[in-house]
C-alpha positions as CSV (number, residue, x, y, z in Angstrom):
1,X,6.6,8.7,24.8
2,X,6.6,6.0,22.4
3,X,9.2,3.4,22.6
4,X,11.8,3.7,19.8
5,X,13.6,1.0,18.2
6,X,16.4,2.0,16.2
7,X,17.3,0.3,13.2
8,X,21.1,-1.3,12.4
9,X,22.8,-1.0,9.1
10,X,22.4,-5.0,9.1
11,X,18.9,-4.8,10.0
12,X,17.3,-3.0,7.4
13,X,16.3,-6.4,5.7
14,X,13.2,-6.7,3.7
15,X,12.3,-9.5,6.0
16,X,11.8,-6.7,9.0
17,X,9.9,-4.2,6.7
18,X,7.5,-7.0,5.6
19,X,6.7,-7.3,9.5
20,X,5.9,-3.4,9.3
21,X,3.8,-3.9,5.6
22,X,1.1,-1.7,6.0
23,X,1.5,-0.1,9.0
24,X,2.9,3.4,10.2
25,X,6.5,3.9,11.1
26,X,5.4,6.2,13.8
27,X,7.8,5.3,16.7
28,X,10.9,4.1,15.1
29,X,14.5,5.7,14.3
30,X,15.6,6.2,11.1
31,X,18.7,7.2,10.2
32,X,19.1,10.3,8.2
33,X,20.0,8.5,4.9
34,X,17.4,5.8,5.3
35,X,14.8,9.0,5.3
36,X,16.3,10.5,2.4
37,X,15.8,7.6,0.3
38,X,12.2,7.3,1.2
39,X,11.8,10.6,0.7
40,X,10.2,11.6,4.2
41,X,10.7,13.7,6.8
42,X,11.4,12.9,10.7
43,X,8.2,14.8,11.9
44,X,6.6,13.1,9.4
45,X,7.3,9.3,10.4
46,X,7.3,10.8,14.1
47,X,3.9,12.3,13.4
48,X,2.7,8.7,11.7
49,X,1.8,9.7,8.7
50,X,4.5,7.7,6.9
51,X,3.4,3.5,6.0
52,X,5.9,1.3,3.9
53,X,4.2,-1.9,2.0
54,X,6.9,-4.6,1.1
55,X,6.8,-5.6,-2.0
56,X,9.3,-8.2,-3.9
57,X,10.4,-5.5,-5.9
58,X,11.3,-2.9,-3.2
59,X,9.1,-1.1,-0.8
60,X,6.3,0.9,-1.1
61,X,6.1,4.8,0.7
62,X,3.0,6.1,1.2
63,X,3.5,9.6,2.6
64,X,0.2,10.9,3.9
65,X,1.4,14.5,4.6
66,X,1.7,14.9,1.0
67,X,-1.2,13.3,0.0
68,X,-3.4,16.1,-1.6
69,X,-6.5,13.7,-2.1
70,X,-6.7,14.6,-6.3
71,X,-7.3,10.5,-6.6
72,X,-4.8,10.7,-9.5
73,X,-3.8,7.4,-8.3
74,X,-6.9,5.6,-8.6
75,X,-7.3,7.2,-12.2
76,X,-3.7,6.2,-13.1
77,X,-4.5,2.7,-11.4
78,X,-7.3,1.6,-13.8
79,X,-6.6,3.2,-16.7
80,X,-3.7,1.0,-16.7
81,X,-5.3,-2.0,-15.4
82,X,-8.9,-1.9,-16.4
83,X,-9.2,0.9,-19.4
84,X,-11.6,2.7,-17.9
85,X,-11.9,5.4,-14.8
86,X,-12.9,4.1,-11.4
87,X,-12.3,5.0,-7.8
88,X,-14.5,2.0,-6.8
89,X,-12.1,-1.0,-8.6
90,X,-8.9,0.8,-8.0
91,X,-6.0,-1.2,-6.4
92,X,-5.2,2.1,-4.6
93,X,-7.9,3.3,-2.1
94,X,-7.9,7.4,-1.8
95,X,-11.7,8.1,-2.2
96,X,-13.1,5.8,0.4
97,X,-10.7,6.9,3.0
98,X,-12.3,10.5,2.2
99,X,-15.7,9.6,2.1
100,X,-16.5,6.6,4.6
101,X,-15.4,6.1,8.0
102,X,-14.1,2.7,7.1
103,X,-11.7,0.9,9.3
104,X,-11.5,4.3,11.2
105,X,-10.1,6.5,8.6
106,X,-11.8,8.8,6.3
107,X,-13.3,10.8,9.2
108,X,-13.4,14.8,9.5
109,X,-11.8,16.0,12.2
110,X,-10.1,19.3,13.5
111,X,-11.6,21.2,10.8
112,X,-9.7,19.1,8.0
113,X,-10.3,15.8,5.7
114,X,-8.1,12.7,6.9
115,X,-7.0,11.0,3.5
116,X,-4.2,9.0,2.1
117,X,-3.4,6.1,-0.2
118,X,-4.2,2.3,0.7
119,X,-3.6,-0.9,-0.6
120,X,-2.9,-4.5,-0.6
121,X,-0.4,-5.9,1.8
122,X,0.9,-8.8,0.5
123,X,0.2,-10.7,3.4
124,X,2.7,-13.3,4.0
125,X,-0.9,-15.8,4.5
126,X,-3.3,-14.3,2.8
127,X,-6.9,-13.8,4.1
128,X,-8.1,-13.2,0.8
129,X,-6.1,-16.3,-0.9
130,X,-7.2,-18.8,1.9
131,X,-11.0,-17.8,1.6
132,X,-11.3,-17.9,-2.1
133,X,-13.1,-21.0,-3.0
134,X,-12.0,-21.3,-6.6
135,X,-8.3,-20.7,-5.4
136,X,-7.8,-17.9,-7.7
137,X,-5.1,-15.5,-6.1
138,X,-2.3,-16.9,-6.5
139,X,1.6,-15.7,-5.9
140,X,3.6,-15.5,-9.1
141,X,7.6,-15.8,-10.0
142,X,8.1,-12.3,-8.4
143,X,6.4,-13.3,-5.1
144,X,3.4,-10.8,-6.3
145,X,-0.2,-11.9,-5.1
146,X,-2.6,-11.9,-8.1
147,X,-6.5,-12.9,-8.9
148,X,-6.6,-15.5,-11.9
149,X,-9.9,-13.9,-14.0
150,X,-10.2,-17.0,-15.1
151,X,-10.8,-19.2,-11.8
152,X,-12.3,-16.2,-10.2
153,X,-15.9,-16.2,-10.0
154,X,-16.8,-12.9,-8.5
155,X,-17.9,-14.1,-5.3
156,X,-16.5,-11.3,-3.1
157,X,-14.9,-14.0,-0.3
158,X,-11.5,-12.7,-0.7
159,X,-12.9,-8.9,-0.1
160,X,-14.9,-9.9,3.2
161,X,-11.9,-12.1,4.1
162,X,-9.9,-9.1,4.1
163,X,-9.0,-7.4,7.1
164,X,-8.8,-4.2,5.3
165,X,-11.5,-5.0,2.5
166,X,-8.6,-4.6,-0.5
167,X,-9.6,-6.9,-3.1
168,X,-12.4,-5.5,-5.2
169,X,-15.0,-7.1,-7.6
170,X,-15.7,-5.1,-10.9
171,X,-19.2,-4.9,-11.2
172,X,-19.2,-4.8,-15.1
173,X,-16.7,-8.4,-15.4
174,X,-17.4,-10.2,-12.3
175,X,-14.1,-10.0,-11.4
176,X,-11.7,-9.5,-8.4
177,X,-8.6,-8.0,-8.1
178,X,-6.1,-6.3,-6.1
179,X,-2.8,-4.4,-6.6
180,X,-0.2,-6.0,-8.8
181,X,2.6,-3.4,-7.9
182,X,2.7,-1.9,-11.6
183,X,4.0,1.2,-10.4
184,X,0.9,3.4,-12.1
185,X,-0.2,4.9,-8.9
186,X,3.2,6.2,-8.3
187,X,3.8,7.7,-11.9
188,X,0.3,9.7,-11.7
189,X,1.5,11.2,-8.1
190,X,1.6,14.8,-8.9
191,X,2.5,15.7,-5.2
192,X,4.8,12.8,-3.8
193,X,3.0,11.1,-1.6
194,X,3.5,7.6,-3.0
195,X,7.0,6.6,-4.0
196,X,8.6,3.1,-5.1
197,X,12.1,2.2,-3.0
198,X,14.0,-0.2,-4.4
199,X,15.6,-3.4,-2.3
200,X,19.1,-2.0,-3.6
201,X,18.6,1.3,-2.8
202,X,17.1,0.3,0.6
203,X,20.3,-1.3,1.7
204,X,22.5,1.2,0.5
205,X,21.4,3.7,2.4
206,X,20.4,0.9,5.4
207,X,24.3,1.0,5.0
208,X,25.3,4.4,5.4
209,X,26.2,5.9,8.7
């Protein structure tokens, strides 16, 4: 049995959830209120198939047991960004989760497709930041990492840098770039599965019993 830790009203800081940016809350005691307001389930977090991303803005719920795999996400993603349709330059990764086996996801198994939402971290020390030899991601005002077009190159360093291969390079401009946090994923969500928290709203309910 996996060991729990369970959260304090005072603990639910955003400093604690950037430690758990990117990874599954499998293991870990939420309180009822704390669930609502992400909008999960229990079984679901139990089960793992629950990851937050910490943003400046709030935190990001990606809730892989409602994730129906439509990529509406990565359509929403660059027809907001780039204009055009693309699973390949999304910020949000559904499609290569479904059709490669890359970092171990994306694999059939059990009679059934394992697929979910990805993204950028927002690593506190960037892999992608320190490898780029132009220095062209930079953090802005609202602590969000983002690729300067015009410094950037297209060299592809900050992708292989990445741990989780996030940052993409458009083939048509030569350019990088990763999520921003714009909130277009979430709006195209037809089923749930991705979800902005906000800080506010995270500490309210981090302070209800």
């Amino acid at each position: 049995m996996a060991d729990k830790t369970r959260f304090l009203d005072k603990d639910y800081t955003r400093r604690q959830f950037l430690k758990l940016s990117g990874k599954s809350l499998a293991g870990l005691a939420l309180s009822s209120s704390m669930l609502s307001v992400m909008g999960v389930t229990a079984q679901a977090v139990a089960e793992g198939k629950v990851t937050t991303w910490a943003f400046p803005q709030g935190l990001l719920v990606v809730n892989a047991d409602k994730c129906v795999g439509c990529q509406r996400c990565e359509i929403n993603c660059t027809l907001t960004n780039d204009g055009c349709c693309s699973s390949y330059i999304s910020r949000v990764k559904v499609t290569r989760n479904l059709y490669s086996s890359r970092n171990g996801n994306g694999l059939y198994t059990e009679n059934n497709w394992v697929y979910f939402p990805d993204t950028c971290r927002q690593c506190a020390d960037p892999a992608c930041g320190n490898a780029c030899p132009m220095g062209a991601i930079y953090a802005g005002e609202d602590g969000i990492r983002r690729v300067d077009a015009e410094k950037c190159v297209g060299c592809g360093a900050c992708t292989q840098a990445c741990p989780w291969h996030m940052p993409t390079v458009n083939p048509a401009t030569k350019k990088s770039s990763k999520c921003v946090m714009c909130g277009a994923c979430v709006e195209g969500c037809p089923s749930g599965a991705l979800s902005i928290v906000l800080w506010d709203d995270v500490t309210a309910a981090a302070q209800q019993v």
